[in-house]
LUMTORDREN-612068 format. One record per residue (C-alpha): z, x, y; residue in three letters. Coordinates in nm, 4 decimals, always signed. Last residue first. Layout:
! residues N
       c3       c1       c2 rest
        Z        X        Y  ALA
...
This chain:
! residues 281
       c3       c1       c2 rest
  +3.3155  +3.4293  +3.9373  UNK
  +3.6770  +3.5642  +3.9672  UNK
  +3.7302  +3.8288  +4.2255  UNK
  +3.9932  +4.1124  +4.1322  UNK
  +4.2440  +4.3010  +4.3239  UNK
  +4.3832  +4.6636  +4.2205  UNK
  +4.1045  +4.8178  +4.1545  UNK
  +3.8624  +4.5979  +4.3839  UNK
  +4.0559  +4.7910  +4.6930  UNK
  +4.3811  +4.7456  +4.9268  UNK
  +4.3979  +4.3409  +4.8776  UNK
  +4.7950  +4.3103  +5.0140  UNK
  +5.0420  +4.0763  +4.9003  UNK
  +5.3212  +3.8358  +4.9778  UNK
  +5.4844  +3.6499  +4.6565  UNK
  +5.5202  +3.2956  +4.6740  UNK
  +5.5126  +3.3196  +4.3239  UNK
  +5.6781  +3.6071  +4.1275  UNK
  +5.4638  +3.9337  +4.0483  UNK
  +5.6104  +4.2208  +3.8940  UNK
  +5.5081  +4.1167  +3.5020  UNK
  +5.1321  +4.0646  +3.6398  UNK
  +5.0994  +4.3884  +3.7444  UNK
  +4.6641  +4.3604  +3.7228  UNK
  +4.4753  +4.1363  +3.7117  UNK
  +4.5296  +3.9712  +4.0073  UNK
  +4.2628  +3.6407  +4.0824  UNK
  +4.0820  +3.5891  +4.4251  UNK
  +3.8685  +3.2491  +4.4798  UNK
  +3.5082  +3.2725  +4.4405  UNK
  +3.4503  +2.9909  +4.1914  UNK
  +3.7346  +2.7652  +4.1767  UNK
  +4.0277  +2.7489  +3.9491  UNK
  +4.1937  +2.4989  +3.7553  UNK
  +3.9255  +2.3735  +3.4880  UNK
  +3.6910  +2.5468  +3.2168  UNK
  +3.8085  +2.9128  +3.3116  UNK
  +3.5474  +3.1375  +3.0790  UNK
  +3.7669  +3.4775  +2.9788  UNK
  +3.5775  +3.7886  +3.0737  UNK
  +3.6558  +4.0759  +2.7872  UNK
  +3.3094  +4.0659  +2.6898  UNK
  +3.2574  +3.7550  +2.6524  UNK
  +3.5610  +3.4933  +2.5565  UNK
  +3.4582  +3.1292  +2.5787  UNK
  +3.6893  +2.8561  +2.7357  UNK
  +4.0060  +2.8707  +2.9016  UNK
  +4.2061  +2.5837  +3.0900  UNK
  +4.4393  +2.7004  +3.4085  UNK
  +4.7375  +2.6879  +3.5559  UNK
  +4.7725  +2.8273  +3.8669  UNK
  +5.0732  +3.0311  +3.9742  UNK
  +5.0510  +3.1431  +4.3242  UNK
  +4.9997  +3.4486  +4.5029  UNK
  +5.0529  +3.5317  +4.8987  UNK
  +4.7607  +3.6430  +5.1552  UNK
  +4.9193  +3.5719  +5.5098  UNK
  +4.7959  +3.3637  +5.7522  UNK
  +5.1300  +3.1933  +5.8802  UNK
  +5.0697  +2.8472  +5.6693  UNK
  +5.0128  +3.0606  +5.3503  UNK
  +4.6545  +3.2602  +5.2287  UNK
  +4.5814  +3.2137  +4.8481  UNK
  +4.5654  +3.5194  +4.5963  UNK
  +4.5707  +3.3135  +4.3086  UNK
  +4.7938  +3.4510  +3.9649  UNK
  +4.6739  +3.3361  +3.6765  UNK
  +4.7894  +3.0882  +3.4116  UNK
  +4.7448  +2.9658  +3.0320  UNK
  +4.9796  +2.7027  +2.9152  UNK
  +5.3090  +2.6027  +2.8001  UNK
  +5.3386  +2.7766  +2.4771  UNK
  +5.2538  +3.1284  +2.6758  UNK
  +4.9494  +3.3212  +2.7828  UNK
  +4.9269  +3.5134  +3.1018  UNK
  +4.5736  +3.5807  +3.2490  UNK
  +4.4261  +3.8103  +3.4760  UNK
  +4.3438  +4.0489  +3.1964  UNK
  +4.1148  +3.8824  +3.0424  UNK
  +3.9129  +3.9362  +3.3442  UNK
  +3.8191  +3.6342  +3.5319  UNK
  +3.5292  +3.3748  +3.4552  UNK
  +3.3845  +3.0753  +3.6521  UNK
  +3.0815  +2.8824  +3.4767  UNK
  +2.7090  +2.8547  +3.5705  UNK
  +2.5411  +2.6726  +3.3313  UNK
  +2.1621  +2.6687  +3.4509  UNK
  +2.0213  +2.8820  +3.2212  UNK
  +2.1763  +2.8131  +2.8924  UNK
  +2.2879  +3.0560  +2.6473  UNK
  +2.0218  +3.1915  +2.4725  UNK
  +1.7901  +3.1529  +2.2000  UNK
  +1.4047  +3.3019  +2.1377  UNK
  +1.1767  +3.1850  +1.8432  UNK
  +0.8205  +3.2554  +1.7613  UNK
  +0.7222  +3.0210  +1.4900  UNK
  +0.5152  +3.0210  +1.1552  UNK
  +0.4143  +2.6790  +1.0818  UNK
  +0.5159  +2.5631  +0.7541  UNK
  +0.5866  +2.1769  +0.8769  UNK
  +0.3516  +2.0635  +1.1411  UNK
  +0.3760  +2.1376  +1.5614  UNK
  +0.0919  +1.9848  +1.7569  UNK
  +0.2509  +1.6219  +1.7423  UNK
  +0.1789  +1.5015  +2.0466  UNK
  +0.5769  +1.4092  +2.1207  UNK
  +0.6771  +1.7004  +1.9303  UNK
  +1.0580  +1.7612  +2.1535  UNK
  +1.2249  +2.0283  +1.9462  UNK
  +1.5629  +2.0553  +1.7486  UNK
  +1.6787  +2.3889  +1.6169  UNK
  +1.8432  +2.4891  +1.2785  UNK
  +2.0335  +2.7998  +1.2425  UNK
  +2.0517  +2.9992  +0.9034  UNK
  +2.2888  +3.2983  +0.9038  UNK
  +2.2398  +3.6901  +0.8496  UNK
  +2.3824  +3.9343  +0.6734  UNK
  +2.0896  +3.9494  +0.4358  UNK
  +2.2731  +4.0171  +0.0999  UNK
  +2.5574  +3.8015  +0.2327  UNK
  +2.4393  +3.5137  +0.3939  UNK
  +2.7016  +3.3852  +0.6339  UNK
  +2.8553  +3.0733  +0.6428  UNK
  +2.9194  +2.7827  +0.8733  UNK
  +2.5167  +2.7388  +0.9529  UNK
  +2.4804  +2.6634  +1.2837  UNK
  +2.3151  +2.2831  +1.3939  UNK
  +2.1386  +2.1645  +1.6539  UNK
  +2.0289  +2.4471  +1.8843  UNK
  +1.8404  +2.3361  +2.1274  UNK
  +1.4749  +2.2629  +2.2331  UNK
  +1.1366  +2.3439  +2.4100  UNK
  +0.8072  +2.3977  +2.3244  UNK
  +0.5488  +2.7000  +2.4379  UNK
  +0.1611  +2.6421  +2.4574  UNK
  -0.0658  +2.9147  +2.5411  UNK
  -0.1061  +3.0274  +2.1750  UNK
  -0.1196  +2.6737  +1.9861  UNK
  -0.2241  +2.7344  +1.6459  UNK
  +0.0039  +3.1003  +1.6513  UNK
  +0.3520  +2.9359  +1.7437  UNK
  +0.6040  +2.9535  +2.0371  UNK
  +0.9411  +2.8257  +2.0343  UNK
  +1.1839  +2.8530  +2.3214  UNK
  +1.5697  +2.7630  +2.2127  UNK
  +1.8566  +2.6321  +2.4500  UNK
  +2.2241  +2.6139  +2.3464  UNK
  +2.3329  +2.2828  +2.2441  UNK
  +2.5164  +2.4382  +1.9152  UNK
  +2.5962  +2.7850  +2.0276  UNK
  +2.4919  +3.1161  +2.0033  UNK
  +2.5643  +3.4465  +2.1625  UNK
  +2.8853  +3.4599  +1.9366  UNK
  +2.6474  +3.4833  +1.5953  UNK
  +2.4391  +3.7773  +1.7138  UNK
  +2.5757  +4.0166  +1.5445  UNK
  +2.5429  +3.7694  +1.2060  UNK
  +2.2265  +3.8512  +1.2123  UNK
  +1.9670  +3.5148  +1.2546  UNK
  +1.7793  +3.3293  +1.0601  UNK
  +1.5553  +3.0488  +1.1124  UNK
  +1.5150  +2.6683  +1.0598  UNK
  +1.2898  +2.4610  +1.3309  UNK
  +1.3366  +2.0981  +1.2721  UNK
  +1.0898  +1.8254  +1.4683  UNK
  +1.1926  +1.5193  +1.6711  UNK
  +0.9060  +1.4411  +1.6866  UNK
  +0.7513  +1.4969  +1.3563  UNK
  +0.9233  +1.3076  +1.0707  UNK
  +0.7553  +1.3852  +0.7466  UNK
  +0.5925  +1.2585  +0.4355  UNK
  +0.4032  +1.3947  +0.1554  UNK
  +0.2308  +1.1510  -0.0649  UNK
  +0.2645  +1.0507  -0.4614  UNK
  +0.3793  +1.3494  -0.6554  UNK
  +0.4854  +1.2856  -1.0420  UNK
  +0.8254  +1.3341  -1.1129  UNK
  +0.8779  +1.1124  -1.3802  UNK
  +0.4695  +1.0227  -1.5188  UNK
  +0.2613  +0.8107  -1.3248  UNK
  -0.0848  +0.6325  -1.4545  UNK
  -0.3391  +0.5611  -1.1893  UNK
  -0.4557  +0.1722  -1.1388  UNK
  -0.4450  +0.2493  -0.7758  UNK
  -0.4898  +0.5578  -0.6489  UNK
  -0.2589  +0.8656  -0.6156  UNK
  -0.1888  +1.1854  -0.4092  UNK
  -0.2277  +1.0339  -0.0828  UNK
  -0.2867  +1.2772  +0.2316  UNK
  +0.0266  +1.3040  +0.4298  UNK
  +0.2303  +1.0566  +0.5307  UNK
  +0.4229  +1.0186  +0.9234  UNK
  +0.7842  +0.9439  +0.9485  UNK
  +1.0637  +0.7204  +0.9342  UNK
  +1.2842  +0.7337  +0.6652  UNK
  +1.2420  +0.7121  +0.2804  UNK
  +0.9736  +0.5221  +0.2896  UNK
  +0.9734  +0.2856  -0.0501  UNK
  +0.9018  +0.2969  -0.3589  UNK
  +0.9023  -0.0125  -0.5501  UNK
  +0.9286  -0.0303  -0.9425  UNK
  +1.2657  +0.1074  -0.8860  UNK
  +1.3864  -0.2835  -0.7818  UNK
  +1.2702  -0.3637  -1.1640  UNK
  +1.4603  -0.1245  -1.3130  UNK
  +1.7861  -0.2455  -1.1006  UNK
  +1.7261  -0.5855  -1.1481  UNK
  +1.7216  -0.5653  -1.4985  UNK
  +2.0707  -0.3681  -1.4605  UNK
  +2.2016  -0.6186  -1.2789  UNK
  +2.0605  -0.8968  -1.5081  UNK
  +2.2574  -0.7302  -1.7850  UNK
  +2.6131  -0.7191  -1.6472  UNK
  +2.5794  -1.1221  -1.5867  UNK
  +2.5352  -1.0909  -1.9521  UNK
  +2.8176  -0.8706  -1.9908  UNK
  +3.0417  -1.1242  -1.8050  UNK
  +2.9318  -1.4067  -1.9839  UNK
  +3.0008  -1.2506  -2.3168  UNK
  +3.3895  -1.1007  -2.2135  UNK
  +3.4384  -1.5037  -2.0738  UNK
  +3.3027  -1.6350  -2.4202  UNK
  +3.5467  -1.4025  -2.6056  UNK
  +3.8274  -1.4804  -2.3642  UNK
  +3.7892  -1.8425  -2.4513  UNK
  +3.7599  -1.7937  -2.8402  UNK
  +4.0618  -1.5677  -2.8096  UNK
  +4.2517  -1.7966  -2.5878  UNK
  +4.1801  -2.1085  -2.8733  UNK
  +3.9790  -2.3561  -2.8446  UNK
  +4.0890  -2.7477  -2.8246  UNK
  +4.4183  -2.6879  -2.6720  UNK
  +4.3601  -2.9419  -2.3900  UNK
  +4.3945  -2.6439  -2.1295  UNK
  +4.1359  -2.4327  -2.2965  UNK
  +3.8684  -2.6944  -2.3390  UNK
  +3.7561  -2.7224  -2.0022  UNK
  +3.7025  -2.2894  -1.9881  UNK
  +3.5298  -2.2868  -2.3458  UNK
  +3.2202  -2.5844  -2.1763  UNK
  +3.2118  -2.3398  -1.8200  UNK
  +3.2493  -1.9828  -2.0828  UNK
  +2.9147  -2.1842  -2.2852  UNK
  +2.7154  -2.2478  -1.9678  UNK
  +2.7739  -1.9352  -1.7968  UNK
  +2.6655  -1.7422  -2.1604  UNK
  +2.3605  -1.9818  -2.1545  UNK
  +2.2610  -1.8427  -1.7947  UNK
  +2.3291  -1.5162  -1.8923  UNK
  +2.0671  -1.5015  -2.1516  UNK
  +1.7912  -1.6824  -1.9408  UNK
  +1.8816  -1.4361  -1.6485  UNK
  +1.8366  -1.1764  -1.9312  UNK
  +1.4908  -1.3331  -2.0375  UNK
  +1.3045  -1.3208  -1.7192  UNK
  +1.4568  -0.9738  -1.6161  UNK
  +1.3036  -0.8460  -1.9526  UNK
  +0.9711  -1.0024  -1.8323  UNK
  +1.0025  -0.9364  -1.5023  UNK
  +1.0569  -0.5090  -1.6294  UNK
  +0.7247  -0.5585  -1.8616  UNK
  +0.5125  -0.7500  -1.5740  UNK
  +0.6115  -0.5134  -1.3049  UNK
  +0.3019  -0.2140  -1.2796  UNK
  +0.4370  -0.0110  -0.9689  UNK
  +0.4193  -0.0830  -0.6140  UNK
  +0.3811  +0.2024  -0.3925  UNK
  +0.4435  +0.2962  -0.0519  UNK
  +0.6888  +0.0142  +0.0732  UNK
  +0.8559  -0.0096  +0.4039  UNK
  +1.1797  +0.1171  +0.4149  UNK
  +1.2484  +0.3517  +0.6504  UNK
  +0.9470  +0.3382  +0.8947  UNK
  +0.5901  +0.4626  +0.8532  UNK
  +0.2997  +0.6037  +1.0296  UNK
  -0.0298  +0.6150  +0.8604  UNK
  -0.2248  +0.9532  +0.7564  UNK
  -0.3129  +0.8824  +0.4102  UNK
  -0.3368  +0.4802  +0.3638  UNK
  -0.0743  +0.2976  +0.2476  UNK
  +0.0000  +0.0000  +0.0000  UNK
């Protein structure tokens, strides 16, 4: 019931296979279990007036339930007599015509899901922190030279291959017209997002504890003069000894990193030079 090339959604039906054994069988089981219903409904009326026995009842109860047992099952074989789409996507050439015998595991028609398409590569595992799910990937392929597509990172691996020391990462691309097909070889670059600007300060600006993270601000008091205060702050990603501040301080305000343990707030001090005073980003 397809052609090779159409579009499909989940669930529509590909092939229809030869029925009239599997009705047949289904046929005669409903048949079966409709007697067995028939002969538990006469055994259930005569239980209370004594007139069968519990064993005779529970006998034609166990009969009628296997029955009903058996139409499932008929059901079942004849429901695998359709195949269906899988999900949505678009078919491939057909493998099959009609009136053709199939054997278990025979191929019938390739299908895939274009747009959104999967790119899986590799990567070595030094490279692992410089990813992230959601960060952005360019792809470039050989068909389609002065073309590039866009997408992110979807999905990382959570181990790490080890005879190759590397690990698989899947990206998600925008293939609206379709010029990118399954077995393509691809170009790939990743990195960290262009336009997210965050604010950083030296790891060493910070003070951990079980209350919170913190830095010292070098903020300037009612009089004009440069005094510190605690600020609480939340941390993100680590990078070479930089610490990402997700929330409590601004970019371009002043951070100590240094002395820490001598500093109270309220505190007056002076900015002599960037090695004893640093900027966060």
């Amino acid at each position: 019931e397809f052609e090779s090339g159409d579009t499909v959604k989940q669930g529509d039906v590909l092939i229809r296979l030869d029925t009239a054994i599997d009705a047949a069988a289904l046929r005669t089981r409903r048949a079966e279990a409709q007697l067995a219903e028939q002969e538990f409904k006469r055994v259930s009326d005569l239980l209370p007036k004594r007139a069968v026995s519990q064993s005779q009842f529970d006998e034609a109860k166990a009969n009628f339930d296997a029955a009903r047992a058996r139409v499932n099952e008929a059901e079942a074989t004849l429901n695998k007599k359709i195949i269906r789409a899988p999900f949505d996507g678009t078919l491939g050439i057909r493998m099959v015509d009609q009136g053709q015998y199939l054997s278990t595991g025979s191929a019938i028609v390739e299908i895939n899901m274009l747009n959104p398409i999967y790119v899986d590569y590799t990567l070595s595992e030094k490279y692992l922190p410089d990813v992230r799910s959601g960060y952005p990937v360019t792809v470039t392929v050989a068909a389609v030279p002065a073309q590039t597509f866009e997408g992110e990172v979807s999905a990382i691996n959570t181990s790490v291959n080890p005879e190759t020391r590397t690990v698989r990462i899947r990206a998600t691309l925008d293939n609206q017209d379709n010029l990118l097909r399954p077995g393509m070889f691809a170009t790939i670059q990743t990195g960290q997002p262009r336009d997210n600007e965050v604010v950083t300060v030296p790891r060493t600006a910070i003070s951990y504890n079980t209350y919170g993270n913190f830095v010292f601000a070098v903020e300037e008091n009612d009089d004009g003069q440069l005094i510190v205060n605690r600020r609480t702050i939340q941390t993100g990603e680590v990078r070479n000894n930089r610490v990402e501040v997700v929330s409590g301080l601004e970019s371009g305000e002043t951070v100590v990193a240094k002395g820490l343990l001598r500093l109270r707030a309220g505190q007056r001090v002076e900015i002599q030079d960037e090695s004893g005073q640093e900027a966060s980003e």
